[in-house]
Structures are given as C-alpha cells and as structure tokens.
N, C-alpha and C positions, 0 to 999 in steps of 0.2 A: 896261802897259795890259792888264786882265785882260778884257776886250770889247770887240769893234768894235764899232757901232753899225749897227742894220738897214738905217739908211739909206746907209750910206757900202757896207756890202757888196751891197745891190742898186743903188743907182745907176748903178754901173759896169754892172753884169749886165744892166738893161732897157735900158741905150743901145745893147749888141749887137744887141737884137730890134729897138730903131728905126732902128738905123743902116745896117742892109742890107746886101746881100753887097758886096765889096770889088768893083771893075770888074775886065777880066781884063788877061791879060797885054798882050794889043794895048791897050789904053788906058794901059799905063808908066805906074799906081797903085800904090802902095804905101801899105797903112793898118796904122797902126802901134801895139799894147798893150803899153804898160810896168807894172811891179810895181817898184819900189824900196825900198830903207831910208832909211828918214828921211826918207821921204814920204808923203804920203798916196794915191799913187799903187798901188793895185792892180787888178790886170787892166784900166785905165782907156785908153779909147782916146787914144791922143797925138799923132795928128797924120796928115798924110796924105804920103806922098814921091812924085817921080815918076821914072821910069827915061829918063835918056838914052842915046845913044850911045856907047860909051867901048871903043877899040879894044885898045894894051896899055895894062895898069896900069903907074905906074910901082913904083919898088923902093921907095921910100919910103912905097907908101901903103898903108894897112892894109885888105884888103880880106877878101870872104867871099866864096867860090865858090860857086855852084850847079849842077850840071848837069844837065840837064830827062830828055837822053836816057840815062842812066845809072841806069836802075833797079834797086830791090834786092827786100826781102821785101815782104809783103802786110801791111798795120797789122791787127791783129785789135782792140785799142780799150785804150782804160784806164778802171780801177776799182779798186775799195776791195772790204773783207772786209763782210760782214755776217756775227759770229758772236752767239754769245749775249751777252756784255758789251755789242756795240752793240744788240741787239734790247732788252733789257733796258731801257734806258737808253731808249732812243726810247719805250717806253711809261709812261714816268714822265715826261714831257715833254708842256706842256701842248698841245691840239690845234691852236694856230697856231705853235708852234715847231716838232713834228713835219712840217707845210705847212711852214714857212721848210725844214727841213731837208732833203725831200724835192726841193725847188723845187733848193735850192743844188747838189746831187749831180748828179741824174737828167735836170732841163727842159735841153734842149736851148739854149732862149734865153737863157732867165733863170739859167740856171746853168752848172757846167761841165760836162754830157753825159756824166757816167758810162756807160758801156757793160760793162764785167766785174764778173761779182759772185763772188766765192769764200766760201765756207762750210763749216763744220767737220762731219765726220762723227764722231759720238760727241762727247763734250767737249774741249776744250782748256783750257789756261791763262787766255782768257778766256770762260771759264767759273764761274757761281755756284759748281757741283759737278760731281761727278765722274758722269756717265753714260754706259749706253750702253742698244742699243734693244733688247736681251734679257736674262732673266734671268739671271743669273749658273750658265756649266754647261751652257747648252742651246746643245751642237753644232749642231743640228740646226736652228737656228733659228724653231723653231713659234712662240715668244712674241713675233718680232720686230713691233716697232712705233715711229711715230715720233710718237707722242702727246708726247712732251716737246717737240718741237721746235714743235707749234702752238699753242703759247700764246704764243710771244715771236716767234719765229726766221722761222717760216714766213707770219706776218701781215707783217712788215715785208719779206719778200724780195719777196712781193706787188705792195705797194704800190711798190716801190723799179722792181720789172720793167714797171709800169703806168705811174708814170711816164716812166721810159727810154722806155719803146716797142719796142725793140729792147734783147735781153740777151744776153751769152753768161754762162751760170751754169758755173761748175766746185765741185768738191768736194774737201776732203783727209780722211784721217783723223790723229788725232794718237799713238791707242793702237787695239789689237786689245781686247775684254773681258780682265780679267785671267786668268781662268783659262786663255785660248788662249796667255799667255807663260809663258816660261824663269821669271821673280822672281813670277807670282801676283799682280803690280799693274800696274795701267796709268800707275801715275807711274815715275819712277825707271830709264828706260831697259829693259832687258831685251829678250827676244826673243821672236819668232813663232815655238810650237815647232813642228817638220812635221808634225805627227800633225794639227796645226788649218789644214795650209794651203789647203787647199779649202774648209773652213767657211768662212773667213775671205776667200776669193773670192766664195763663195757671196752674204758678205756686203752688199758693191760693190752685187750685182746688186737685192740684196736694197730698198736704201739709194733707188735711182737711180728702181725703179719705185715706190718707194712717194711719191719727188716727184714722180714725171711723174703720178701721180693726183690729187695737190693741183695739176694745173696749172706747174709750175714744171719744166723740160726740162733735164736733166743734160748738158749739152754734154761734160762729159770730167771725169775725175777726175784726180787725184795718188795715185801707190802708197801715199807716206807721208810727212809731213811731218818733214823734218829726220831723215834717217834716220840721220844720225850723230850724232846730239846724244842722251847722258843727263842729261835733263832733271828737276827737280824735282816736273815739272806729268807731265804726260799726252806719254809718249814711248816709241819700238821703234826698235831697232836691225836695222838691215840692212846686211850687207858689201854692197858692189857685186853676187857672186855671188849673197849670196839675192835681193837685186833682182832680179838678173837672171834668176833660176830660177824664183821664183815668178810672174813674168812670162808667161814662154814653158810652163809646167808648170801654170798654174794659174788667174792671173788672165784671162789675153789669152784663151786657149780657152775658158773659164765665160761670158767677156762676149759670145764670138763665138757661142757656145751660145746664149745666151739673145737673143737675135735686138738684141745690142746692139756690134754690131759699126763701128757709127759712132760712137762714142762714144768721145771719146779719152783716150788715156792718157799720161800727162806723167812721166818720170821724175824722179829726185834730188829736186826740190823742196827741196833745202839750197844753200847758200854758194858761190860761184864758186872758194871755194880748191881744193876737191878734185873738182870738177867733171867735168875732163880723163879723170879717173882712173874715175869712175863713168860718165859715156857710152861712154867707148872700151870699157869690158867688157862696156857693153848690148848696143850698137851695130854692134857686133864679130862677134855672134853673131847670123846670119840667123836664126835662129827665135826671138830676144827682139825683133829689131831691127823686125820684120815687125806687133808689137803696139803698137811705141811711136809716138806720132804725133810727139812731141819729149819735149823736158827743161826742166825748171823749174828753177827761184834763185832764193837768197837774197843780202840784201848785208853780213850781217853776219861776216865773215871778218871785219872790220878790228877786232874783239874784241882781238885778240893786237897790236893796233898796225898801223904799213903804211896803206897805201894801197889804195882797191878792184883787184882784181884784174879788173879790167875787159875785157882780153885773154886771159885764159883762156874768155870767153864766144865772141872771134871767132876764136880756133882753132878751138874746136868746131863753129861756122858755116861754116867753109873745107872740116873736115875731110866733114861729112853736109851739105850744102846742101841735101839734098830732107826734111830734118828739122826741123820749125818750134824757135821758142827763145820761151820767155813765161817773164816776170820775177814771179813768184806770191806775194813777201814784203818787204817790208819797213816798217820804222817808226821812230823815232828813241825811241832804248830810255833808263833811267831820268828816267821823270816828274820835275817840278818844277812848281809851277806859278808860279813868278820867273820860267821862261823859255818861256813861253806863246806870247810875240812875239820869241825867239831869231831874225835872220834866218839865220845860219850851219844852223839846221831848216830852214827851206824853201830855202837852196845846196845842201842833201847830195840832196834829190828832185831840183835841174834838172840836179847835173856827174851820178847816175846813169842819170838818164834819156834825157839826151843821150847821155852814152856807150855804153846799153846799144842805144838804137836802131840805130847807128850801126857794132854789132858784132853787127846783126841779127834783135834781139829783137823778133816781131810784138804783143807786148802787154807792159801793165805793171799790175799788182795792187798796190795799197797794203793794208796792213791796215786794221784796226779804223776800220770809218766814221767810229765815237762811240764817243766814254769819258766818262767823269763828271767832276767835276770833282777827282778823286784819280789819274784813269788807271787807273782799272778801271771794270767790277768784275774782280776777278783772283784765283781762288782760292790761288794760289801766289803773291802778294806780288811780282809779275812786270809792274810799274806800266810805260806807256807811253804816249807822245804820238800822240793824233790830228791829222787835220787840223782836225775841228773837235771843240770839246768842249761837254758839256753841265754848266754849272753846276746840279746838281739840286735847292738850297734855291731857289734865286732862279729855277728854267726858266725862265734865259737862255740862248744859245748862243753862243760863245768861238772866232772865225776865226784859224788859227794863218799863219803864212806859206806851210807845206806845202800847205795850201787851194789860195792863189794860184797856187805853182809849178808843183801838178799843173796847176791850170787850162791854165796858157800851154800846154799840150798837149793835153787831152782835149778843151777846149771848141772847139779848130779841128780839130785831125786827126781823119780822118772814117775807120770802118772800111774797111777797101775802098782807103786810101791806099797809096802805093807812098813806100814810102822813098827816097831821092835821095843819091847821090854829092853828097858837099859838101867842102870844107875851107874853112880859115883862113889866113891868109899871116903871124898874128899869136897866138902860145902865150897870149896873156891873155886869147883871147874862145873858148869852146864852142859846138860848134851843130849843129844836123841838120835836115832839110829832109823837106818830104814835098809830093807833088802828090797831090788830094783826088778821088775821081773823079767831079765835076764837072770838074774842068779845074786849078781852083784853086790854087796854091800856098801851102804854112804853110813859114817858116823860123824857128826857135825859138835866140834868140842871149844867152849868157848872160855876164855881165862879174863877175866875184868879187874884181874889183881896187877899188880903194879911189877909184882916177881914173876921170873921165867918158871915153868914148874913142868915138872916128871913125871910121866903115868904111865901104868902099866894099861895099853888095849889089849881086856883080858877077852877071848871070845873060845866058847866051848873047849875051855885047858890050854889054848895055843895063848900065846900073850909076843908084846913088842912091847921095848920102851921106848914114847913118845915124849918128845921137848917141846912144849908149846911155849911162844914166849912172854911175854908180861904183855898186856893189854892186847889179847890176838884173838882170831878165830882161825880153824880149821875146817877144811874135809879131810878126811879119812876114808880111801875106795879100797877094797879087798876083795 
C-alpha cells in the first residue's frame, strides 16, 4: 500500500481531541491505543480497562510492573529533523498537504505533539548542495550569512515552532568550510586544522545569533555530527581528544564569552558503540566536563551486524548521572519504496526507544520529517525512509509505520514527565513508563512476537488484564 488515506490517518487523531483526558488513578481507568500489523488499527483507541485489587501475582502470570515512587530522568520530548531535503520538499507540496503535514507532527490533538526539532548547520547529505554561510577563506568571518537557509529551511522551522507551541530547537554541524580542514573539502572525512579552531568556534556563536534574530532560539548545539564517520557527503573527524580540547580550549569559553552560556552543548552525537570510550575522555576532564550539558547517539552501530548496543548508553547514565543523555539520530537507511508499510520499520523505533528511555535517555530526535518519494533529496545518493513521505507528482502524503510507533510516545509523554522504574515478568513484551506532570500516567508496551499475549498492568497492588495483540504496540493512560 503506497498511501494511507486522510481519512483512516485523522480519524484516529480527532477522537483523541473528543475523547478527553483518561480519568486518574483513584477512578482504576485504564484507556487503551493499539497500532498493529494486519490491521487497520493505528494509534486507534481500543478499549477502556479497569484496575482492581490484586495482592501477589501468581508465577504463572505474565505481568508488567510499574512503580509510581521510583523515579528517574526528566523527559525533555520527542521530534524529528527538519533539514533542507525536508524543507525543500514541504515547499513543493500543495498548501493542504503542507496543513495535513504540519497538523500530523506538531498539533498537539490532532497529531502526534512533536516537541524537538534538530537542524543542520552548513549542508549535510540531505542536502540539494554543498553550502556554508561564508565565502570560501574568510577566517574571519565578515561575509557570514544565512540567506540560504530562508528560502526553505527557516519558513518551515517557523511554522513547524507555531504549530508546536512549545519547541526545543538544537543544531549540528556536518563539515567545517573546507578550507578550515586537513583534505580542503567538506566531503570525505578529514580534519579541523588548529590554526581554524577558534574561527570555527567563532562560528557556533555566529550561526545561533543569527537564528535567535529570525525569531527561532537555539536551545543547544551538537560539536559535530558523527565524529567518527568518513563519510562521502559532508563529514570531520574528531579523536575523543580533539572533542575534547576544542571543547574546554575553545568552544565552551567563545560560548560563555558571548553571553551564551545557557546554551547547551551535546557531545559525540555518533553510535552507541564507541560511546564509553568518548564520554569517559570528556567527562573525565573537569574543564571539558564543566561545558558539556550531556552526550548524544546514534543507532546505527548495528551496520557491522549485532544487536543495538543499548547498554552501553546505561553505563554512561550510572557512571555521570548529573549529565542529561538525548538520542539525536536516527532513521531506517536504504530506501525502497516496496517497503513503505515494512512493520519490522516501525519495531526498530519502539524496541529503541523503549530501551533507550529506560537506560535514561531525556529525549528522542528522529531524522528527516519528509523525503520525497525516492528518500531524498540527497546529494550523495545516501537514500532514506521517513516516517512520512511525500509523493511529489501526485502531492499526496505516504504514513509509514515509524509515524505511528513514534506516535505511541510523543503524543502522551508530556515534556516535564518523569520516567518510571518498570519491568516485565515476561522476555517477549518491552516497555517503559512515565508519569506526566499533570498526574497522569503513559505506559508504552510493545509485543514483536507473532502471538497475541496477556498481562497483568500491575501498579502499586491494583492490576488489569491487558490483550495486546501479535506484532503490536500500545499506550496505556491511567
């Protein structure tokens, strides 16, 4: 099926806005949203449960823990990328799919509540071309400007912030200008050589004020996206040490200079494999440690084969607890568009995002809003799946299952939530929990097995039994 229909993807979404908040805990409610395969069920509410009494469980019953009093980090929100392949794209879209689009991200009701937006500094791989916002050579930065980026990039972060209502914007960069690397290009890896590391601090500052004058507030940046990757597109290499130096020697002092000292800064922003290994040398050192607000990831380790390295993220939690953890990348890599409605796409968002929360992570960044109907535009042939796509002969729009999964998260967890100690009693169901601060509780429970299965939602002695069905995810509000 290469399109959902308007109707099937808002029906679900306005019976959120009529059906009103779930009642609380003293009224032992439980309202219940499933997404499945091989159904037509997404985000649809399904049913209402209520919580009894229930002292021990027994050993045979398959249940799901909650603990109220057992809190952990602070949720900062979930979102998507807006770079230039999605800007792009949204303006070639006619002006009621652009509205459906905006409506599906951003509203609050009618949609899934998008709340983080990340965006590219200089060009990246989705990118038409290769840019940056000074001439080629000027240290010194006098020519700097970000006229490129309002034609496409800065109308649609606008609208995307207007809608939300509430944002938190971050920024990466993917290359330095080439002339400040070791190789002379901004594709192809290479390095930031020292003689430009100040310019290229400079830059940050440079970058951050000239959004905050279009209106749009730079909550915190990334050093550098995917610092260990040579990449074909737009990439720099950093050891952990020059992170870590240009950090504490350059970045962190220029920012604190420039009266942007609130403004945070996110280390690594690469893959959970080498992770360990790049905080503990930040982190390590009190005068890089003192500029970093936390560390960002990626999920693409599992390139090489394996399994996500998903505890490598809650060491680093155990080890800096007073250091936030935000998940800034990821997306289900080589396009097809035969598997548009892949559901094993939208499993790979709910077993990371359950497990990333769960290992402490206060936010989750998906990439690219919108791609086309090819997975770009991509000037390096670097094709990708969104959650939704735009077919650009026909400006229709294309809901992939990633849509929905993120949904079962964004559209209940509320910034401000407190993540929750939870387990399972049962290896074939995922899950994680949060209390909303309203009161509320979200438990989000995921089945990847092929059979429907039974559990008891045990929370402080009250319990309901829940039916999730064979390949599904839920929310769970109470």
């Amino acid at each position: 099926m290469k399109s959902l229909s308007v109707v099937l993807v808002f029906a679900s979404l306005v019976s959120w806005a009529q059906s009103g908040k779930p009642q609380s805990m003293g009224s032992k409610t439980i309202v219940v949203y499933t997404s499945a395969s091989n159904t037509d069920q997404r985000l649809a509410k399904s049913g209402e449960l209520h919580f009894t009494p229930l002292a021990q469980p027994l050993e045979t019953q398959s249940c799901l823990f909650v603990y109220p009093s057992k809190k952990n980090q602070t949720f900062l929100g979930i979102g998507g990328a807006i770079t230039d392949a999605s800007a792009e794209i949204f303006a070639k879209l006619p002006a009621e799919k652009q509205e459906e689009l905006l409506t599906a991200y951003y509203d609050k009701e009618k949609g899934i509540g998008y709340t983080l937006l990340r965006t590219n500094i200089n060009s990246c791989d989705f990118s038409s071309d290769n840019y940056t916002y000074i001439k080629e050579g000027d240290k010194d930065l006098t020519t700097f400007s970000i006229d490129h980026d309002r034609k496409f990039k800065i109308p649609l972060l606008k609208k995307a912030m207007q809608r939300a209502g509430s944002t938190t914007v971050y920024a990466s960069p993917w290359s330095p200008p080439a002339f400040m690397k070791s190789n002379n290009d901004m594709l192809h890896g290479g390095k930031l050589l020292p003689e430009y590391y100040q310019s290229w601090a400079n830059y940050y500052v440079k970058f951050i004020k000239a959004y905050e004058k279009e209106n749009i507030p730079i909550w915190g940046i990334t050093i550098q996206n995917e610092p260990m990757a040579t990449q074909r597109w737009e990439s720099c290499i950093y050891s952990a040490e020059d992170e870590r130096d240009f950090l504490k020697k350059n970045l962190g002092p220029t920012m604190e200079k420039n009266g942007l000292k609130n403004t945070k800064i996110i280390v690594w922003d690469h893959n959970r494999d080498l992770l360990t290994q790049r905080v503990t040398t930040i982190m390590d050192d009190p005068d890089a440690r003192k500029y970093a607000w936390g560390f960002g990831f990626h999920w693409y380790e599992t390139w090489t084969g394996g399994e996500p390295m998903f505890e490598n993220v809650g060491k680093m939690n155990k080890l800096y607890p007073d250091k936030s953890i935000l998940f800034t990348e990821g997306c289900v890599e080589s396009f097809n568009a035969q598997r548009y409605q892949l559901w094993a796409n939208g499993e790979r968002y709910g077993r990371s995002m359950i497990n990333d929360f769960n290992n402490g992570t206060v936010g989750w960044t998906d990439w690219n809003i919108l791609l086309d109907e090819n997975g770009g535009p991509n000037h390096a042939g670097n094709f990708c799946f969104a959650p939704i796509h735009a077919d650009v002969p026909t400006g229709s729009l294309i809901y992939t299952p990633s849509y929905y999964f993120i949904g079962h998260f964004s559209k209940f967890i509320k910034p401000g939530a407190k993540n929750l100690t939870s387990a399972v009693s049962r290896s074939q169901l995922i899950s994680t929990s949060f209390q909303n601060p309203d009161g509320g509780f979200v438990t989000v429970v995921m089945n990847p097995t092929d059979k429907e299965i039974k559990f008891f939602l045990d929370v402080d002695s009250f319990a309901s039994e829940v039916t999730i069905p064979a390949k599904a995810i839920q929310t769970l509000l109470y």
